[in-house]
N, C-alpha and C positions, 0 to 999 in steps of 0.2 A: 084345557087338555087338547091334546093335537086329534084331527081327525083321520080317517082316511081320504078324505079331499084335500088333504096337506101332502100324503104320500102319495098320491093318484099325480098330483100336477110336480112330481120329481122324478117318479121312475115311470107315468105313462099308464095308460089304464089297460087292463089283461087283452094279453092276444090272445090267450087259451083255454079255457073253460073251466071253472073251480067246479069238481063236484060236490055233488050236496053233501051234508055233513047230518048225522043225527047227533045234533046235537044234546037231545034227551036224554039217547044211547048211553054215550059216553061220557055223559058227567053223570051219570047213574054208574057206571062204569068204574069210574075213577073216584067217586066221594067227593069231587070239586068240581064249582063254577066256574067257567071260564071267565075270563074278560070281555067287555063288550069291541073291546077293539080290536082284539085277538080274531072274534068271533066275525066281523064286518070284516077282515081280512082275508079270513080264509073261506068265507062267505063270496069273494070278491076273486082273489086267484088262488091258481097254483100253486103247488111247491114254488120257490122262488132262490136263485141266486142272486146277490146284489154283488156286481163289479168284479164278477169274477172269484169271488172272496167267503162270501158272509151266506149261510143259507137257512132261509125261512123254513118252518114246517110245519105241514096243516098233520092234525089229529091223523094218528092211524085209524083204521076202519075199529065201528064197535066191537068189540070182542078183543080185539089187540092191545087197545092202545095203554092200558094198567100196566101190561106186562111189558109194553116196548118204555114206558116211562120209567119203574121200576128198573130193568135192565141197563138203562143210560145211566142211571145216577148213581147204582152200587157201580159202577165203574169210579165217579168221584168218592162215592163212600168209603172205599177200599183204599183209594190214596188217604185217607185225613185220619181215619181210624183209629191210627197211632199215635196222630196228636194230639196234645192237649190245643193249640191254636194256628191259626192259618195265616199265614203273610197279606194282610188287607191293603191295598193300594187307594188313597185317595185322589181326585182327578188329576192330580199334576204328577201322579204315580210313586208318590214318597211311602213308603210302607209302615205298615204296625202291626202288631198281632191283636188278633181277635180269637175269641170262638170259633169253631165253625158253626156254619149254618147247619141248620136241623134239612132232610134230606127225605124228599117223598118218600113214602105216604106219610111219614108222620106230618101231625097238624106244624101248619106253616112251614114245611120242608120246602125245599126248590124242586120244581119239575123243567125238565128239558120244554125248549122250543127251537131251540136251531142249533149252526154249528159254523166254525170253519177251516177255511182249509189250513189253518195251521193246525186244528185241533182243538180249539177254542170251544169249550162250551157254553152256549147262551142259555139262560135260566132264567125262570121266575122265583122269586120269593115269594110263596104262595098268604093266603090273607084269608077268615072266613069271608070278609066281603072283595070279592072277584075284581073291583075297582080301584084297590089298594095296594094289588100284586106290583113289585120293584122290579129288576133287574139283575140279575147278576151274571158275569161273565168271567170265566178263569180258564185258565189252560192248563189247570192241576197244579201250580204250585204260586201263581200269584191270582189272587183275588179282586174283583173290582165290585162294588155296589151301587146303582144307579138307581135317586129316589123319584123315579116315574115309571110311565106306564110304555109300553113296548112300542106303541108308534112316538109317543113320544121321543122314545130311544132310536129308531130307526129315521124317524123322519130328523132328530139332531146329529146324528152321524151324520148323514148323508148332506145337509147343511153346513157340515165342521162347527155348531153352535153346541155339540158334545163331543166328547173327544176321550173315547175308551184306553187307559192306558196300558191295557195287555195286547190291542190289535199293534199292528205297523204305526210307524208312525205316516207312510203314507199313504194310508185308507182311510179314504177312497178316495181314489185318484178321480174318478169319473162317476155316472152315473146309469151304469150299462146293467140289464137284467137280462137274466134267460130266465122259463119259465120250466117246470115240470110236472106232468099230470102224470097219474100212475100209468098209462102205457107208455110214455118217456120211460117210467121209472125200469117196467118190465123189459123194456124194448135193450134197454143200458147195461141191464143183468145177465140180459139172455147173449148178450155182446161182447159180454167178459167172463161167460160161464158162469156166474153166479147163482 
C-alpha cells in the first residue's frame, strides 16, 4: 500500500497548515470510518489542488460534513435514478453496463472526496472495513472504478503508473500544487461574493 511518504516526495511537503480534524466527531457524525491514508493526509495538509486540475478534500467541520456528503452524491443520484445501469469504463476506457453503485449513506454507498475542474467527481466506494474503501471517479455519465486505496490513486496518477479514463488524456502534465486552508477558502468567497 502507498504511503504518504510516496505523495510527500511528488508534490512536496505542506507550506500551509492542516487543521486539526475531530476525527471522532465526524465519523460519529457520519456512521463511517475513515481511511487511514485519507486520515494521515488530511492530518498532513490542506485543501489541495493538484496541477491546476484535480482537487482534494479534507472533512467539513463536525456538524456539516453528513449533510455536505449527502448533498454531493444525490446530485449523482438524481442522474442514475432512472436507470436500470451506468456506462462502466475499464482502464483502457472500453465500456459496459453495470449497476449502479449503492450511494451514501446507504451501507457501501460512495461518499465524495474531491473533484475537478471539468466536473469530475472523485469517490469512495465505501467498505465496513475503512481499508478496503476503492475509488471511483465519473463525470455523470461514464464511470471508472479503481481497486485501491486513494493515495494509491493519487500517488499513480501522478506517476502516470494509473491512468483514469474519464480525466484528459493529458493529466497531469506536471506536478504543481496550490494549497487551501479555510481562510483561503473564506478569503475566495468573500471575493466573488459568495
Amino acid at each position: 500500500m502507498t504511503s504518504l511518504a510516496d505523495l510527500i516526495a511528488i508534490i512536496g511537503p505542506p507550506s500551509k497548515p492542516a487543521t486539526a480534524v475531530d476525527w471522532p466527531a465526524i465519523e460519529a457524525e457520519v456512521g463511517l470510518t475513515f481511511p487511514d491514508d485519507y486520515k494521515a493526509w488530511a492530518n498532513t495538509y490542506a485543501d489541495l489542488q493538484l496541477n491546476g486540475f484535480l482537487y482534494l478534500s479534507r472533512p467539513e467541520p463536525a456538524g456539516r460534513e453528513r449533510q455536505a456528503a449527502i448533498a454531493t452524491v444525490d446530485q449523482l443520484r438524481d442522474l442514475v435514478e432512472d436507470w436500470p445501469t451506468i456506462d462502466l469504463l475499464d482502464d483502457l476506457g472500453n465500456e459496459s453496463e453495470a449497476p449502479p453503485f449503492p450511494f451514501y449513506p446507504q451501507p457501501g454507498g460512495l461518499y465524495f472526496w474531491g473533484s475537478t475542474d471539468n466536473g469530475d467527481f472523485l469517490l469512495w466506494l465505501t467498505d465496513p472495513d475503512p481499508q478496503k474503501w476503492t475509488i471511483v471517479v465519473t463525470d455523470g455519465t461514464f464511470w471508472w472504478h479503481f481497486q485501491g486505496s486513494l493515495l494509491d490513486f493519487l500517488v499513480g496518477i501522478l506517476t502516470h503508473k494509473v491512468r483514469c479514463p474519464v480525466f484528459p488524456d493529458d493529466f497531469p502534465d506536471g506536478v504543481g500544487i496550490e494549497e487551501f486552508t479555510p481562510e483561503d477558502h473564506a478569503r475566495i468567497s468573500a471575493e466573488h461574493g459568495l
